[in-house]
C-alpha positions, 0 to 999 in steps of 0.5 A, spaced: 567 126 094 572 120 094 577 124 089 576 129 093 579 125 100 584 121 096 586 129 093 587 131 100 590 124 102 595 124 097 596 131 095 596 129 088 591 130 082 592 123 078 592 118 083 585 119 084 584 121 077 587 114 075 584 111 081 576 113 079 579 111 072 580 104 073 574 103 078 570 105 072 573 101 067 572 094 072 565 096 074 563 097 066 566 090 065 564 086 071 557 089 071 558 086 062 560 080 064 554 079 069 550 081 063 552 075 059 551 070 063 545 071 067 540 075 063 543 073 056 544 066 057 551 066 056 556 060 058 548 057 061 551 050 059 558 051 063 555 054 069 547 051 069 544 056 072 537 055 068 533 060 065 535 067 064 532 072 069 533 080 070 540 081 074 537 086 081 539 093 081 542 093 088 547 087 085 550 094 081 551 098 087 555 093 091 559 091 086 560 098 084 563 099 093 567 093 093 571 094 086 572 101 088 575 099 095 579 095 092 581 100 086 583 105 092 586 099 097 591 098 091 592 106 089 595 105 098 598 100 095 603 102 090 604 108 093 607 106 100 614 106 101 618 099 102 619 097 109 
């Protein structure tokens, strides 16, 4: 639904192309990354947050939001004109 409006918006098809790309990439990423710390252990030492527990599955949702407002905000961004 989002490629759809950022189609109409910017009346191309790569931006929004480029745009789910990349929110994709850093959602798999950051979601990898809260993996390894909170449930595999990883850098428990540096962070010490005890013993390792399950990560709540609503965390995925509201990280998939936030990065994804972030990736569209930076696609307005780039695409603005000079003032």
């Amino acid at each position: 639904m989002s490629v759809l409006l950022l189609m109409a918006a910017f009346r191309s098809v790569i931006i929004p192309l480029v745009s789910a790309g990349l929110t994709l990439v850093s959602t798999l990423a950051a979601c990898g990354a809260i993996v390894a710390v909170f449930q595999r252990g990883w850098l428990g030492t540096g962070i010490d947050n005890g013993a390792t527990a399950p990560v709540d599955p609503w965390i995925s949702l509201m990280l998939f939001a936030l990065l994804f407002g972030l990736s569209v905000d930076y696609q307005v961004f780039l695409l603005s004109p000079d003032q």
